[in-house]
N, C-alpha and C positions, 0 to 999 in steps of 0.2 A: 769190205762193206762200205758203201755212199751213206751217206745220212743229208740230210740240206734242214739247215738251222734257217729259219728267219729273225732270231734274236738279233738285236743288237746287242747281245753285250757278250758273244762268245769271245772267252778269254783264251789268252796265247799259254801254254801247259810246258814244263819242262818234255814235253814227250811229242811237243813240235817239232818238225821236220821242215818244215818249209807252208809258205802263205802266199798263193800262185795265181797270180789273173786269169780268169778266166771269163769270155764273150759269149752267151746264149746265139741262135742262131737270129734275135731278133735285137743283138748291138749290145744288150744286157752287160754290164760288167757285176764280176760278183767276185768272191775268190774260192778255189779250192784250200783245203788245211788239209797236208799231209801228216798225219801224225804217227808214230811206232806202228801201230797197231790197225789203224781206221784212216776213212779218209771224209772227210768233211765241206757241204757247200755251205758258205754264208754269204749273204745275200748282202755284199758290201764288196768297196775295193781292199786290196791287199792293203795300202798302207792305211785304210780306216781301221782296221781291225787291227791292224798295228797299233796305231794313235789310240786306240780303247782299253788295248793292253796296257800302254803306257799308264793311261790314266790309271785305269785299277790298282798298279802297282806307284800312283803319286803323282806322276809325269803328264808329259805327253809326248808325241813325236819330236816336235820342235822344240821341247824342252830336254830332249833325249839327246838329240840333234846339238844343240849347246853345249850341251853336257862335254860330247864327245870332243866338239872345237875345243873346248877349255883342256881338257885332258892333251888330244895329243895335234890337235891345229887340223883336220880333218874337215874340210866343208862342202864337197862336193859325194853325192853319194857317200856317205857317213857312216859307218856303220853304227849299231845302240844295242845299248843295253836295256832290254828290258825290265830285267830283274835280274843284278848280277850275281846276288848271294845262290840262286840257283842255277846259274850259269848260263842263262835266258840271254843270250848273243847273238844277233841277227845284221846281216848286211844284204843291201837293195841290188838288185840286178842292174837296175835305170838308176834313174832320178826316181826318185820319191813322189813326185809333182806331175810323172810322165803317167798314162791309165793302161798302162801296160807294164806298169814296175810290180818285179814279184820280190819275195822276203824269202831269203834261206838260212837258217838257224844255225851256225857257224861249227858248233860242239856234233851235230851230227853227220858232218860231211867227213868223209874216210879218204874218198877220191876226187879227182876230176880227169876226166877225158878228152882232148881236144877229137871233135868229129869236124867234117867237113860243111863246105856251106855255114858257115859263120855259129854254127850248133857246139855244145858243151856239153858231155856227159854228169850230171850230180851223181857219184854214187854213196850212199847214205853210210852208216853203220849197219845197219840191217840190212844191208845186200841190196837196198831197191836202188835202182836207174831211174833215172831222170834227164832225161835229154829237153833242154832250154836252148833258145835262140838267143844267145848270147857271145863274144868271142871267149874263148881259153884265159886269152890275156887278161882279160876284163875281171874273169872268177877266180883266176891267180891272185892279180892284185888286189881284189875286196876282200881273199880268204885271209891274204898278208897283211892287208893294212886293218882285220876283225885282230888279227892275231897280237898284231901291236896294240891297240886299244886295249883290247882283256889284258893282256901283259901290265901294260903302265895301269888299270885304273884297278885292278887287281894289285897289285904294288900297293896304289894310295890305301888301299882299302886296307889290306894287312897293316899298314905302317899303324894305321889311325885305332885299330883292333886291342892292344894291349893296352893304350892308355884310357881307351873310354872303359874297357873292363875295370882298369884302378879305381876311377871316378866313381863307377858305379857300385864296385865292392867296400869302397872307403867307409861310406856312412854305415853299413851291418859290421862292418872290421869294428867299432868305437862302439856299437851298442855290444858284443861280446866280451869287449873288455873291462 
């Protein structure tokens, strides 16, 4: 099923799939959202809708974008976290900055396919294809360098997980005593 949102503020769902440019036949850029189930127009570029996500979850792109340098030195095509506690991980096809950069959601890709003529096969967990004009190499190394980013800042994240638990069980620990 299509649906076409003209909100701004359709948000990115753990059940994204990928946030795709897409051109009307009159220059329009807007983006397609693949999601499990449905597929979705919003009437924005891939990485605004990205950048809105950010926000809603506290951020933004470019504060995503930091985020990520600081973690693991990554500045060129970046991948972000959107929302890591629900494992919201997306990396850019392009540049960010480029009106043809699409977003693919890292936890749903199963495969990739080198095709011919500089084309990449996405295949999803849900079995969908996705053929982008992208090289092989390209979807390798973003799907490797999403893979180390979740790794390391999932790391920080658990280290930091038991001590704020203490802090915050400390004060009811002394009113039960």
């Amino acid at each position: 099923m299509n649906n076409k949102f003209n909100s701004p503020t359709y948000e990115i769902t753990p059940q994204t799939m990928a946030v795709l440019v897409h051109c009307d036949e009159r220059g329009h850029t807007g983006a397609w959202i693949l999601e499990e189930s449905d597929d979705y127009y919003v009437d924005n570029s891939p990485s605004k809708v990205i950048d809105q996500s950010c926000r809603f979850f506290g951020s933004s792109l470019k504060g995503r974008q930091e985020g990520t340098f600081n973690v693991c030195r990554i500045t060129h095509k970046a991948p972000i976290s959107i929302d890591p506690s629900n494992g919201m991980y997306f990396f850019p096809t392009t540049s960010p900055v480029n009106p043809r950069c699409s977003w693919i959601a890292h936890s749903h890709v199963a495969q990739v396919n080198n095709l011919k003529d500089n084309f990449t096969e996405i295949v999803f967990n849900n079995g969908r294809k996705l053929p982008i004009q992208v090289s092989f190499g390209s979807i390798q190394n973003q799907l490797h360098r999403t893979a180390q980013f979740r790794f390391l800042l999932d790391k920080r994240i658990s280290h930091l997980r038991p001590q704020a638990a203490d802090r915050v069980a400390e004060p009811f620990a002394q009113i039960l005593e």
